[in-house]
N, CA, C and O atoms as a Maestro MAE file, in Angstrom:
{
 s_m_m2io_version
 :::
 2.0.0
}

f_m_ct {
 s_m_title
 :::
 protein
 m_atom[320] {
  # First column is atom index #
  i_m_mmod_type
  r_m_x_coord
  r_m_y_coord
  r_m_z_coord
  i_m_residue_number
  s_m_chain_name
  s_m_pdb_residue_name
  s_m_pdb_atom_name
  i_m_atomic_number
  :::
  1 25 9.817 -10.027 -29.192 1 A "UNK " " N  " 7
  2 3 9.260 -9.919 -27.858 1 A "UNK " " CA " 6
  3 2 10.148 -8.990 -27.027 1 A "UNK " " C  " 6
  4 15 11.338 -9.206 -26.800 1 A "UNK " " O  " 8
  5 25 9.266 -7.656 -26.481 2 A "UNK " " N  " 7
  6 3 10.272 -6.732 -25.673 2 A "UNK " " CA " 6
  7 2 10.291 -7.260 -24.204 2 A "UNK " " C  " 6
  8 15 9.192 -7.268 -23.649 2 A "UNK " " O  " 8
  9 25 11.481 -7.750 -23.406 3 A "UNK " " N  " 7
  10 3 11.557 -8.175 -22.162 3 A "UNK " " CA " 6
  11 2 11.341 -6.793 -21.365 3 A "UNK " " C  " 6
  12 15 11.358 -5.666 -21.861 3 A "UNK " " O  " 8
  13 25 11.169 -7.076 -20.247 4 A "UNK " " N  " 7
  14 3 10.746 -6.450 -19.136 4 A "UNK " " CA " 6
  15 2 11.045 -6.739 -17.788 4 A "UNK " " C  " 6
  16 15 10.585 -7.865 -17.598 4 A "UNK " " O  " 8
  17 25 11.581 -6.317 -16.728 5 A "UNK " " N  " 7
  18 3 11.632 -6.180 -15.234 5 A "UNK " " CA " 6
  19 2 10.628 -5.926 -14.285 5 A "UNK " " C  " 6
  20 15 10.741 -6.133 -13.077 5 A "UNK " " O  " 8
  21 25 9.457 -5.386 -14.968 6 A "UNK " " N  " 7
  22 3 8.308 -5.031 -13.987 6 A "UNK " " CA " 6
  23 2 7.476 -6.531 -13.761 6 A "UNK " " C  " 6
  24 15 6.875 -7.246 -14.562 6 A "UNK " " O  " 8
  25 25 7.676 -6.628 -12.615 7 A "UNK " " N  " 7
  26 3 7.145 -7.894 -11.745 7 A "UNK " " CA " 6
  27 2 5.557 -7.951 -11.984 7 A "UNK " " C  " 6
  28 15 5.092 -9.081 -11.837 7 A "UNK " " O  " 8
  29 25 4.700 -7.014 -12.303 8 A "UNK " " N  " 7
  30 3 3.318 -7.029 -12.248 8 A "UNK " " CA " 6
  31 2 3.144 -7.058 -14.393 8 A "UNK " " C  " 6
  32 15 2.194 -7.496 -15.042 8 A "UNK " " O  " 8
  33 25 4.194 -6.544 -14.817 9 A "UNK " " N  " 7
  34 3 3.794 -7.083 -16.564 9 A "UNK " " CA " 6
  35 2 3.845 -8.261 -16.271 9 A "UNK " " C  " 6
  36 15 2.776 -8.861 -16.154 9 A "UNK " " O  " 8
  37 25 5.140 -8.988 -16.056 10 A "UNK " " N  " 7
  38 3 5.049 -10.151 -15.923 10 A "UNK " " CA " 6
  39 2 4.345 -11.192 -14.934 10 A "UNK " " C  " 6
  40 15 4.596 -12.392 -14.822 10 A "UNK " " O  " 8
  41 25 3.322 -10.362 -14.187 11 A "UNK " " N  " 7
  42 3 2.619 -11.913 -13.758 11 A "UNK " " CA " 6
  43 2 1.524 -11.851 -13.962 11 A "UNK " " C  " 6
  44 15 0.626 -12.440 -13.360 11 A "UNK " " O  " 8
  45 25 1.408 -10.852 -15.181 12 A "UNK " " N  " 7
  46 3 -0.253 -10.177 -15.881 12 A "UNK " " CA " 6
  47 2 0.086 -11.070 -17.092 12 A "UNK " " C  " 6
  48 15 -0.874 -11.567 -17.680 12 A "UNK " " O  " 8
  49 25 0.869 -11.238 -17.373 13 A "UNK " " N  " 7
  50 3 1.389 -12.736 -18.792 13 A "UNK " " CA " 6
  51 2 1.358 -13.597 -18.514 13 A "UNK " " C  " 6
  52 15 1.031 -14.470 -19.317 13 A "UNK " " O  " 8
  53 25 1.677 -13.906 -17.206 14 A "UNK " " N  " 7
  54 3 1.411 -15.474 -16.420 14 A "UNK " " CA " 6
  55 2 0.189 -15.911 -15.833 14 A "UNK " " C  " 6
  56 15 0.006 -17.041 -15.380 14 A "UNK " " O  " 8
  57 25 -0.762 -14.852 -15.858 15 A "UNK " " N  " 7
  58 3 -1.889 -15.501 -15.172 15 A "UNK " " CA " 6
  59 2 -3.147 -15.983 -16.001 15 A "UNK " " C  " 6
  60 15 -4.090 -16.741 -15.775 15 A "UNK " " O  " 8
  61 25 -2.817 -15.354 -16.856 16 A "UNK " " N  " 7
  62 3 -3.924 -16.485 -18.398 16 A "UNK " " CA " 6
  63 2 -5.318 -15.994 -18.235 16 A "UNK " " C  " 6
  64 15 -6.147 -16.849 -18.545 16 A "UNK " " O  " 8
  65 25 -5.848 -14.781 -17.809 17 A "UNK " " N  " 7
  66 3 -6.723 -14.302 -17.316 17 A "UNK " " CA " 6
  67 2 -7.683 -15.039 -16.116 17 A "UNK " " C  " 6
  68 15 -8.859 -15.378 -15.983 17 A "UNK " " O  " 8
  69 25 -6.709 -15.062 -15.508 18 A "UNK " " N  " 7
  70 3 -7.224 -15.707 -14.033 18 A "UNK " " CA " 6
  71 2 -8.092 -14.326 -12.874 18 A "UNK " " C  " 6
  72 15 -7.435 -13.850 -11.948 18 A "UNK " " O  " 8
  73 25 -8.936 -14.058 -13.023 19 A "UNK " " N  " 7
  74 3 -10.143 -13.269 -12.314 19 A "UNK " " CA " 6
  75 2 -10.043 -12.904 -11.108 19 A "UNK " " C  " 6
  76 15 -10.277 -11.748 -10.756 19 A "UNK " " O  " 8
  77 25 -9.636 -13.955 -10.212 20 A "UNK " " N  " 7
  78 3 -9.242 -14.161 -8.864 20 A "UNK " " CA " 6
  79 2 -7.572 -13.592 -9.034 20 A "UNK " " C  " 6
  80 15 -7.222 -12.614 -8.373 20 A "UNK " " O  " 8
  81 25 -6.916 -14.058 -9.661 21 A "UNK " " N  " 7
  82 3 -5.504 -13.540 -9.477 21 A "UNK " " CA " 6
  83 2 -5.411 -12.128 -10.205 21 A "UNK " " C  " 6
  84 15 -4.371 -11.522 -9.948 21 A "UNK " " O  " 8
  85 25 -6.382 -11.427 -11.144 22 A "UNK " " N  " 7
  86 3 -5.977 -10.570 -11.629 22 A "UNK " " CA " 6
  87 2 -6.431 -9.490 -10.577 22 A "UNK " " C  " 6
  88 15 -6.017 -8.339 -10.433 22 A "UNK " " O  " 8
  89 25 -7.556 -10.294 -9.770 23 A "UNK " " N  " 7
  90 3 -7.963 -9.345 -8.526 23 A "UNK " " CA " 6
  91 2 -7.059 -9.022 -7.533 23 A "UNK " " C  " 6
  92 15 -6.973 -7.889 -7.059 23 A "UNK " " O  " 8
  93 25 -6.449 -9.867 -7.229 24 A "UNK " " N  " 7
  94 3 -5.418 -9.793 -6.009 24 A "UNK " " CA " 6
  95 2 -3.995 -9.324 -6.179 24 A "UNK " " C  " 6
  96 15 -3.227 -9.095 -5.245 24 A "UNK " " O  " 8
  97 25 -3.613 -9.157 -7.954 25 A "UNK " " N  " 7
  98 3 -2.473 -7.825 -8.543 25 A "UNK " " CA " 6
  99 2 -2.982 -6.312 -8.107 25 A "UNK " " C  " 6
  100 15 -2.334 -5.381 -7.629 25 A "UNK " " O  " 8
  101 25 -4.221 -6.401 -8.410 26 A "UNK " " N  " 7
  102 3 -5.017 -4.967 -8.367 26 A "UNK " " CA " 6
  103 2 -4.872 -4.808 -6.942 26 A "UNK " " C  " 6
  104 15 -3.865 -4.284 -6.468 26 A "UNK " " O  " 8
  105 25 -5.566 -5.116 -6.426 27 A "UNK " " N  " 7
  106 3 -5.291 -4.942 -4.697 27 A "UNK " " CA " 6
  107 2 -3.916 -4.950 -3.999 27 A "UNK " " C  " 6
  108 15 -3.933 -4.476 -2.863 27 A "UNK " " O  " 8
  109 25 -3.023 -5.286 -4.342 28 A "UNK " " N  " 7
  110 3 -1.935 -5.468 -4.014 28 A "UNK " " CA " 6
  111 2 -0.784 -4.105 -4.611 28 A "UNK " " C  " 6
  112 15 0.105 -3.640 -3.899 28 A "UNK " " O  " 8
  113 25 -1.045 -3.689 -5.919 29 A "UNK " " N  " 7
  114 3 -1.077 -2.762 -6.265 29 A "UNK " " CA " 6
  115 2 -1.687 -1.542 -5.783 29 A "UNK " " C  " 6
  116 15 -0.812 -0.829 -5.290 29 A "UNK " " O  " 8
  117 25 -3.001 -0.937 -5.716 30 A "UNK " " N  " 7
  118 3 -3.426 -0.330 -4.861 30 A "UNK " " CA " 6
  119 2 -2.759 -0.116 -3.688 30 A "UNK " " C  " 6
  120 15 -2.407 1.023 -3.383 30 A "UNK " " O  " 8
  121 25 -2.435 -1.500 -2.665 31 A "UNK " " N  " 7
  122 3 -2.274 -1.303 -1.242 31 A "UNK " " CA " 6
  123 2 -0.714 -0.492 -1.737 31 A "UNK " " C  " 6
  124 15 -0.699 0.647 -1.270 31 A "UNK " " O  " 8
  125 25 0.248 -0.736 -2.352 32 A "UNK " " N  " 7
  126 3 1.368 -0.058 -2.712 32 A "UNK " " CA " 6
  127 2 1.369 0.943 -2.838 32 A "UNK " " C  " 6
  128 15 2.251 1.681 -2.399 32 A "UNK " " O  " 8
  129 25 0.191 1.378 -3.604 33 A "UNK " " N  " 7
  130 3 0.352 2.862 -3.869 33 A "UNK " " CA " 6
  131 2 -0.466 3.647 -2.871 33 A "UNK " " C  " 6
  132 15 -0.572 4.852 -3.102 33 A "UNK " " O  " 8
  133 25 -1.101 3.127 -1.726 34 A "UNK " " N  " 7
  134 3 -1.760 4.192 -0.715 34 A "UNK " " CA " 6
  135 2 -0.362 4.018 0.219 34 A "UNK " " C  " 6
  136 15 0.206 5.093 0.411 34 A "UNK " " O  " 8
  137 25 0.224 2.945 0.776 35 A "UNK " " N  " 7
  138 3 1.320 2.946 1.192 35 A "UNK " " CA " 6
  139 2 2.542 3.821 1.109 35 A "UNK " " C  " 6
  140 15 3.085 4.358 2.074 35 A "UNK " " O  " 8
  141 25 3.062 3.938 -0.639 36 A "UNK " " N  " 7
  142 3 3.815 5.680 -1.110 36 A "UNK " " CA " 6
  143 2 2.731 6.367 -1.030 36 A "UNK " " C  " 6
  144 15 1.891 5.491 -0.825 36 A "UNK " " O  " 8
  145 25 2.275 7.199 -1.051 37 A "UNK " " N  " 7
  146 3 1.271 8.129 -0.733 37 A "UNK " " CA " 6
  147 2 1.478 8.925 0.399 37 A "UNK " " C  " 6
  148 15 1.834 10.089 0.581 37 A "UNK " " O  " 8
  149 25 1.046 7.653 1.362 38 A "UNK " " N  " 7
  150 3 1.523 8.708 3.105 38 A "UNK " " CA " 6
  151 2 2.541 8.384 3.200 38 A "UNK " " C  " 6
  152 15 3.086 9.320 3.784 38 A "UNK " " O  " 8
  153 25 3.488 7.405 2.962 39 A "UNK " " N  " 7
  154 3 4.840 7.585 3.091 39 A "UNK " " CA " 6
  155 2 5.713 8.877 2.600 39 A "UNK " " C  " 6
  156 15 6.587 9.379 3.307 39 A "UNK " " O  " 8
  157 25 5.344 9.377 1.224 40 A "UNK " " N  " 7
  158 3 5.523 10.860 0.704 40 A "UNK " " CA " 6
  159 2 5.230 11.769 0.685 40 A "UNK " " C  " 6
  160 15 5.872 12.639 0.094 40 A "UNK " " O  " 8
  161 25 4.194 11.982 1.281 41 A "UNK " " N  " 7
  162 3 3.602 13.236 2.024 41 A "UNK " " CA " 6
  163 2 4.023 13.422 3.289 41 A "UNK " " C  " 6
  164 15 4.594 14.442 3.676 41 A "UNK " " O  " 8
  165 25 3.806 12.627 3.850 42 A "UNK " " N  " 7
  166 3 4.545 12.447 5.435 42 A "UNK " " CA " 6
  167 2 5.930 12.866 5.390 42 A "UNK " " C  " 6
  168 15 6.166 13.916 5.989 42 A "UNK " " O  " 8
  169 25 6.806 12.346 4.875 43 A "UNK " " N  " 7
  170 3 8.069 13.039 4.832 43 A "UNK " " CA " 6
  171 2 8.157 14.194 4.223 43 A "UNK " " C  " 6
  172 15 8.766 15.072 4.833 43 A "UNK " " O  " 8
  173 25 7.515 14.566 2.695 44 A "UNK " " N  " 7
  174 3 7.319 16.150 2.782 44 A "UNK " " CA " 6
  175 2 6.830 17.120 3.846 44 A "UNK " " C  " 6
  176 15 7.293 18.245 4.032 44 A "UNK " " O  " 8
  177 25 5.922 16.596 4.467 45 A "UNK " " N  " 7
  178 3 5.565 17.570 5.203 45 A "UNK " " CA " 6
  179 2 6.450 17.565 6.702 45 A "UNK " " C  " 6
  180 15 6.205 18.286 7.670 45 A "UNK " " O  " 8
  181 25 7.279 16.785 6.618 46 A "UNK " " N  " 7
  182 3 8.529 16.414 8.061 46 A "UNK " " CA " 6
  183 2 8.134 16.499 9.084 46 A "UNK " " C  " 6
  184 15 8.429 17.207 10.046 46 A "UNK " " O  " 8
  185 25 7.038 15.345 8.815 47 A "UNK " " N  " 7
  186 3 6.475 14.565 10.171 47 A "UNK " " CA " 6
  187 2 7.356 13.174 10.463 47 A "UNK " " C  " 6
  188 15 7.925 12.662 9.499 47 A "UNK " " O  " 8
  189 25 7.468 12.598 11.694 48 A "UNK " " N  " 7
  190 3 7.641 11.262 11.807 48 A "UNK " " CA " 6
  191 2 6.344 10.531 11.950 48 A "UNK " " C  " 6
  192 15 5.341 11.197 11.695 48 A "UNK " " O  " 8
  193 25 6.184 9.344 12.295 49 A "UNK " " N  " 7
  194 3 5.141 8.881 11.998 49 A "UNK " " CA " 6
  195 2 4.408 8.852 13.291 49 A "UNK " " C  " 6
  196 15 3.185 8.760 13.179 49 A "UNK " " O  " 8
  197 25 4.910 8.913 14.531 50 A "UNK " " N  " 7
  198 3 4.573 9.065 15.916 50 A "UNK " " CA " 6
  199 2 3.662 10.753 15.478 50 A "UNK " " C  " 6
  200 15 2.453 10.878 15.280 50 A "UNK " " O  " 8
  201 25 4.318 11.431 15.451 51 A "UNK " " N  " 7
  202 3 3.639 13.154 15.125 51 A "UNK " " CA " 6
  203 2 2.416 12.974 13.995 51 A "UNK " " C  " 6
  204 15 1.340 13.505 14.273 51 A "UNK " " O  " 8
  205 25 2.552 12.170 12.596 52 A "UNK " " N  " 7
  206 3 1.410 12.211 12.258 52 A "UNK " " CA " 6
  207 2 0.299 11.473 12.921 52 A "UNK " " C  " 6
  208 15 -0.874 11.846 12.928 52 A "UNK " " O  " 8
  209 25 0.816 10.288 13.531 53 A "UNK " " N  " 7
  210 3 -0.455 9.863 14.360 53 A "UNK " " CA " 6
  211 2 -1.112 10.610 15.047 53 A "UNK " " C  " 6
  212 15 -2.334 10.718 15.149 53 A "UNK " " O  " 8
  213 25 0.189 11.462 15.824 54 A "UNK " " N  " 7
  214 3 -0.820 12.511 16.947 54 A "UNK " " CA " 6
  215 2 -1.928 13.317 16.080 54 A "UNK " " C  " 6
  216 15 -3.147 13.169 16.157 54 A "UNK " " O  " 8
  217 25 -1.339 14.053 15.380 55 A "UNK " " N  " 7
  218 3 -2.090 15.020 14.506 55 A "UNK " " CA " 6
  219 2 -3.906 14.200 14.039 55 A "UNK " " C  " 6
  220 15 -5.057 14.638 14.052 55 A "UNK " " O  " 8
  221 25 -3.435 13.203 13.769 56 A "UNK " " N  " 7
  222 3 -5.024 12.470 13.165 56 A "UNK " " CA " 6
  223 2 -5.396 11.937 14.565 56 A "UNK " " C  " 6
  224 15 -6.613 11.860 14.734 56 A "UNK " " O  " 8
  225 25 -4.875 11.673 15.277 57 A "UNK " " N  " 7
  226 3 -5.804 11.099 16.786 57 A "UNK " " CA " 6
  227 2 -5.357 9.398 16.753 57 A "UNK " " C  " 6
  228 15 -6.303 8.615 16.830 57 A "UNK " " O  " 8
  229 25 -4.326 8.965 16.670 58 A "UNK " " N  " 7
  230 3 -4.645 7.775 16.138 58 A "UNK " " CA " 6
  231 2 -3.210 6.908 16.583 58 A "UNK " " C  " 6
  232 15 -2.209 7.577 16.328 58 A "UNK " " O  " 8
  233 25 -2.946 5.728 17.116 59 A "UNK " " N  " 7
  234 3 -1.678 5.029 17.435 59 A "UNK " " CA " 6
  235 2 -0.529 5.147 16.446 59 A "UNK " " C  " 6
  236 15 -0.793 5.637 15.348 59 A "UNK " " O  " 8
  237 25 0.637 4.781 16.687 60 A "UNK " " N  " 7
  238 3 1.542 5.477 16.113 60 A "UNK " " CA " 6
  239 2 1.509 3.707 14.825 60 A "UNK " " C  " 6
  240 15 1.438 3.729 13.596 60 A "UNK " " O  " 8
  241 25 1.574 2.711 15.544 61 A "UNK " " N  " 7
  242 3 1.261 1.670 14.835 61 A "UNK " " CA " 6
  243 2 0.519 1.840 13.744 61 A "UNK " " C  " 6
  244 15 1.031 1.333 12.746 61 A "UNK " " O  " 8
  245 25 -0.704 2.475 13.536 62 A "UNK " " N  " 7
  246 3 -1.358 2.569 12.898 62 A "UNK " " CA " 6
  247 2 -0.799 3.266 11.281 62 A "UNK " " C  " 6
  248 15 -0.826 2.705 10.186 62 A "UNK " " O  " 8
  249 25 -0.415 4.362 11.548 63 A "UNK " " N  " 7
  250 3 0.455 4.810 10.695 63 A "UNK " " CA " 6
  251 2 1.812 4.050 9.538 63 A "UNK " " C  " 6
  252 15 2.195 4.160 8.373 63 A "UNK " " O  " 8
  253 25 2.234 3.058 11.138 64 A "UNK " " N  " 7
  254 3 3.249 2.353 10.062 64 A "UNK " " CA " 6
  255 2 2.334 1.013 9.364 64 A "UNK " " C  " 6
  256 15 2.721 0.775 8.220 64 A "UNK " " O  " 8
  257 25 1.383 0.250 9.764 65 A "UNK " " N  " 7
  258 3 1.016 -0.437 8.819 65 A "UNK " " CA " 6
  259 2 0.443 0.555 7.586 65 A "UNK " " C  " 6
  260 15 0.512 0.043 6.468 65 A "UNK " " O  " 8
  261 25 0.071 1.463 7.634 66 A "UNK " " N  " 7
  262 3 -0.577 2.255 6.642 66 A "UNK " " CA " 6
  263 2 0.383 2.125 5.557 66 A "UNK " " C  " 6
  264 15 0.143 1.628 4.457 66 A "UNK " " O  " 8
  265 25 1.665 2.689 6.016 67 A "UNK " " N  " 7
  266 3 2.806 2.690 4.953 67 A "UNK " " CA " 6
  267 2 3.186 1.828 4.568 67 A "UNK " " C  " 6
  268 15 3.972 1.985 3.633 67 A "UNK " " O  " 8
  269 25 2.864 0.262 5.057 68 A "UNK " " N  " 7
  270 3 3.258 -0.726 4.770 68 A "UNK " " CA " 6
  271 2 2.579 -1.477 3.467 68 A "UNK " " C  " 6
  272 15 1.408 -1.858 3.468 68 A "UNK " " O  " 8
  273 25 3.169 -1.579 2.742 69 A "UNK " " N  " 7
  274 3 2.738 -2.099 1.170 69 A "UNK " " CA " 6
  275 2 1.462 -3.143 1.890 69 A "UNK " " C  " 6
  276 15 0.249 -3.188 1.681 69 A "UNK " " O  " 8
  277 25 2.187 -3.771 2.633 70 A "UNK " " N  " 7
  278 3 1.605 -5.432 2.783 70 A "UNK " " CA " 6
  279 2 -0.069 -4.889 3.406 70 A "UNK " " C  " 6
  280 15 -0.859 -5.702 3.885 70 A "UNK " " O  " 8
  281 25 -0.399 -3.287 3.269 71 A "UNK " " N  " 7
  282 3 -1.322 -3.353 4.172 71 A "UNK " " CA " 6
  283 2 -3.005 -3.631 3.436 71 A "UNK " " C  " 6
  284 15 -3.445 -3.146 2.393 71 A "UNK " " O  " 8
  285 25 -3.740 -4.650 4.482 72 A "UNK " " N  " 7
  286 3 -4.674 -5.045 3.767 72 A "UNK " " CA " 6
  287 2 -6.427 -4.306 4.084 72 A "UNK " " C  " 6
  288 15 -7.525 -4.785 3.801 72 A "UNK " " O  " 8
  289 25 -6.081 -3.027 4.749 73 A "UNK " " N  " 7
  290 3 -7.388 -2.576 5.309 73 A "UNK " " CA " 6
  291 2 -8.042 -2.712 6.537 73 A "UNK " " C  " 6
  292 15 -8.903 -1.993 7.043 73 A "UNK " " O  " 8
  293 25 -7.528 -3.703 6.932 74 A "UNK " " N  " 7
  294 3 -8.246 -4.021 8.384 74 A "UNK " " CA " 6
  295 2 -7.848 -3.235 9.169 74 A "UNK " " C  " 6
  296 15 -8.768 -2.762 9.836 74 A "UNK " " O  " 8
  297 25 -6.428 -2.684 9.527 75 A "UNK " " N  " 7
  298 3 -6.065 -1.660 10.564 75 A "UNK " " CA " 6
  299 2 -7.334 -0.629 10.282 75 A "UNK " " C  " 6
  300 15 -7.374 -0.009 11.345 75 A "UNK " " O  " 8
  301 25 -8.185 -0.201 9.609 76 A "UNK " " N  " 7
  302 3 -9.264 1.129 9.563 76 A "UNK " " CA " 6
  303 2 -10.087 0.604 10.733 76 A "UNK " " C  " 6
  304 15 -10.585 1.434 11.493 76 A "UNK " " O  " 8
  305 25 -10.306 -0.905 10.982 77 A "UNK " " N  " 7
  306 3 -11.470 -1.283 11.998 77 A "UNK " " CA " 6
  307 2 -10.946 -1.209 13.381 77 A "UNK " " C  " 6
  308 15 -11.606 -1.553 14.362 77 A "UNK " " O  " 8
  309 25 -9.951 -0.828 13.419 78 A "UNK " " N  " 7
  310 3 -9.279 -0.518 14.890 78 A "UNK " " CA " 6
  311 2 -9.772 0.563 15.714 78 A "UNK " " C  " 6
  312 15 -9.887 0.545 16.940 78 A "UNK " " O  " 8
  313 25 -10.132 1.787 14.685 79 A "UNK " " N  " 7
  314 3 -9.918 3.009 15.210 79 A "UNK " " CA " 6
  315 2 -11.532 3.586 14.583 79 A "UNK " " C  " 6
  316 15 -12.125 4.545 15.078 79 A "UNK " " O  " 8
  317 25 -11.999 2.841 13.515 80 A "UNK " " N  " 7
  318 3 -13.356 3.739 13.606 80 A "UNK " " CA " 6
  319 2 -14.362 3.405 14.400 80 A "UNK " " C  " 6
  320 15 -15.373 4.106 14.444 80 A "UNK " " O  " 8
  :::
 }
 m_bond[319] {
  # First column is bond index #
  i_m_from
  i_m_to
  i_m_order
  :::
  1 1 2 1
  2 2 3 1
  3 3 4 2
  4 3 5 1
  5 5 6 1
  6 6 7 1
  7 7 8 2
  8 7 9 1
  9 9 10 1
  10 10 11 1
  11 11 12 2
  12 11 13 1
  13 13 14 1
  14 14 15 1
  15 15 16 2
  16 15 17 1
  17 17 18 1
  18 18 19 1
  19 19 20 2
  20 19 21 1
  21 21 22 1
  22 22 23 1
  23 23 24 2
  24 23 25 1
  25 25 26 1
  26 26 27 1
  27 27 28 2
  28 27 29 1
  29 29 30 1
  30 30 31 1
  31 31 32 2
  32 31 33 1
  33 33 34 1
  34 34 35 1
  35 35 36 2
  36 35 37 1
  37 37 38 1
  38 38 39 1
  39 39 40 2
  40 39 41 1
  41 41 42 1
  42 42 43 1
  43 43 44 2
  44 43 45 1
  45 45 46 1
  46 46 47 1
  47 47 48 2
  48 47 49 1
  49 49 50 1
  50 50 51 1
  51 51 52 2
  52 51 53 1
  53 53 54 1
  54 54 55 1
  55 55 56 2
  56 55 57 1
  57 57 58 1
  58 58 59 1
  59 59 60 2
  60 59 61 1
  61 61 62 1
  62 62 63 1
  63 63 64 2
  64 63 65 1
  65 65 66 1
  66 66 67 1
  67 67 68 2
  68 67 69 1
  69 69 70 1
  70 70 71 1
  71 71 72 2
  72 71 73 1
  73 73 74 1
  74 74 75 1
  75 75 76 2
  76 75 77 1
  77 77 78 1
  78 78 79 1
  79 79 80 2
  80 79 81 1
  81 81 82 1
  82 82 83 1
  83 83 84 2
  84 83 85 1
  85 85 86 1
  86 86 87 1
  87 87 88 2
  88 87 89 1
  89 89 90 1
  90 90 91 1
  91 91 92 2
  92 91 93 1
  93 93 94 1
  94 94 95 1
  95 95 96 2
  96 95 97 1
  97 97 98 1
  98 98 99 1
  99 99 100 2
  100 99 101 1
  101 101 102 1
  102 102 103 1
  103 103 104 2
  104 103 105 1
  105 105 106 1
  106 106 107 1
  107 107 108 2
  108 107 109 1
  109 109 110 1
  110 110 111 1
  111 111 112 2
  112 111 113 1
  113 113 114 1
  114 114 115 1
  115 115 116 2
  116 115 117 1
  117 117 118 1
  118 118 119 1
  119 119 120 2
  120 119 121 1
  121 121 122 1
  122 122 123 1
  123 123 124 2
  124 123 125 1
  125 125 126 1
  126 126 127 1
  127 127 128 2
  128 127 129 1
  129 129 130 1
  130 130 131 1
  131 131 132 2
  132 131 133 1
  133 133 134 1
  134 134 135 1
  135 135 136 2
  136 135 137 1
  137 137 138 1
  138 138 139 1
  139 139 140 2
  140 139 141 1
  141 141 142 1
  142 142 143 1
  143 143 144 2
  144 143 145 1
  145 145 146 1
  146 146 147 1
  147 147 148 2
  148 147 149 1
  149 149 150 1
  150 150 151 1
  151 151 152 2
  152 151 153 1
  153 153 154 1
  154 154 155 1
  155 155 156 2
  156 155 157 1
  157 157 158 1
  158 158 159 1
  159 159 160 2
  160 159 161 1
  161 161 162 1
  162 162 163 1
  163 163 164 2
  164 163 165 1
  165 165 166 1
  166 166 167 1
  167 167 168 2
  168 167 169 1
  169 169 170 1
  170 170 171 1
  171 171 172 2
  172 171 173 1
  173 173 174 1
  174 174 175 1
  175 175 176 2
  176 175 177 1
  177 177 178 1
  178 178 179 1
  179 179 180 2
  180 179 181 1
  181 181 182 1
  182 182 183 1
  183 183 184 2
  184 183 185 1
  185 185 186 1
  186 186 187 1
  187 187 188 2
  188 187 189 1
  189 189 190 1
  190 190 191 1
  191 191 192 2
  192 191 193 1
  193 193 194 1
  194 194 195 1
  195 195 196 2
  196 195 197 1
  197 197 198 1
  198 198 199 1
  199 199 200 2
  200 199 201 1
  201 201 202 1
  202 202 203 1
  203 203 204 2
  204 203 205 1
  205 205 206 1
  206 206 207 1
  207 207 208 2
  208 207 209 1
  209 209 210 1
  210 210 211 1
  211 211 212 2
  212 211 213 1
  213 213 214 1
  214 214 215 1
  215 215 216 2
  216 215 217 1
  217 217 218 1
  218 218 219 1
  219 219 220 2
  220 219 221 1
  221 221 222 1
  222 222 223 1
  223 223 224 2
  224 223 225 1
  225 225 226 1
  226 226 227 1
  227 227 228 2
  228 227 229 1
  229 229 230 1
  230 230 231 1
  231 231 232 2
  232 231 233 1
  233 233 234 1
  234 234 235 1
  235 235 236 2
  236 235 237 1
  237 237 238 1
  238 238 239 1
  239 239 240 2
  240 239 241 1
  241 241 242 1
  242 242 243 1
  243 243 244 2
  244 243 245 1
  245 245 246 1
  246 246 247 1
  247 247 248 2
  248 247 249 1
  249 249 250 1
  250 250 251 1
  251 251 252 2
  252 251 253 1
  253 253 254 1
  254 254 255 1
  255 255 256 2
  256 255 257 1
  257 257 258 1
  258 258 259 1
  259 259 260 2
  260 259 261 1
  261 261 262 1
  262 262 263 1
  263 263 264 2
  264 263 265 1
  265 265 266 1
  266 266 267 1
  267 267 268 2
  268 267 269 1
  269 269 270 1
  270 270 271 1
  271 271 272 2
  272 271 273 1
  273 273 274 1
  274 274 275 1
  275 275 276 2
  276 275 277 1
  277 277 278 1
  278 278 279 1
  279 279 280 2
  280 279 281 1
  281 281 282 1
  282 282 283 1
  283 283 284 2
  284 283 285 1
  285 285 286 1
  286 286 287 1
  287 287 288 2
  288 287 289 1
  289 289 290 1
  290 290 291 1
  291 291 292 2
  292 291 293 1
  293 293 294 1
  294 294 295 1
  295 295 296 2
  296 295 297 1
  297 297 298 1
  298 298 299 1
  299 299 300 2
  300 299 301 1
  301 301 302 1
  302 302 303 1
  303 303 304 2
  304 303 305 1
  305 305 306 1
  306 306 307 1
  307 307 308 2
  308 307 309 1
  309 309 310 1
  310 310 311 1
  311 311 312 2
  312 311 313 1
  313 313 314 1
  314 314 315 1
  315 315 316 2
  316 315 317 1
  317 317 318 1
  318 318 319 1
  319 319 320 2
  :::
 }
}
């Protein structure tokens, strides 16, 4: 058995094909990776996050939940 450190192998072994939990890795995952996304573009392009808000029209808040892993979508109903 090869051990591992990645927190999502291991709770894809622990969940016994649980449907509901394999849903909420995926989503949680996802939200991580739109989170790096504008977090790494944004700093490539050497914005702060106040300046990219301006640029899209949009609170500066808005931006940092974006980057925020934990983020679950609802900040979009703020602003459309």
């Amino acid at each position: 058995m090869v051990k591992t450190s990645d927190a999502l192998k291991i709770i894809n072994k622990m969940n016994h094909g649980d449907p509901e939990l394999e849903d909420m890795i995926a989503q949680a995952s996802l939200n991580a990776d739109v989170a790096q996304l504008i977090y790494e573009h944004r700093n490539k392009a050497g914005l702060t996050q106040k300046q990219l808000a301006e640029l899209v029209g949009i609170e500066e808040s808005i931006i940092t939940q974006l980057e925020d892993a934990d983020f679950d979508g609802k900040v979009f109903l703020s602003f459309l």
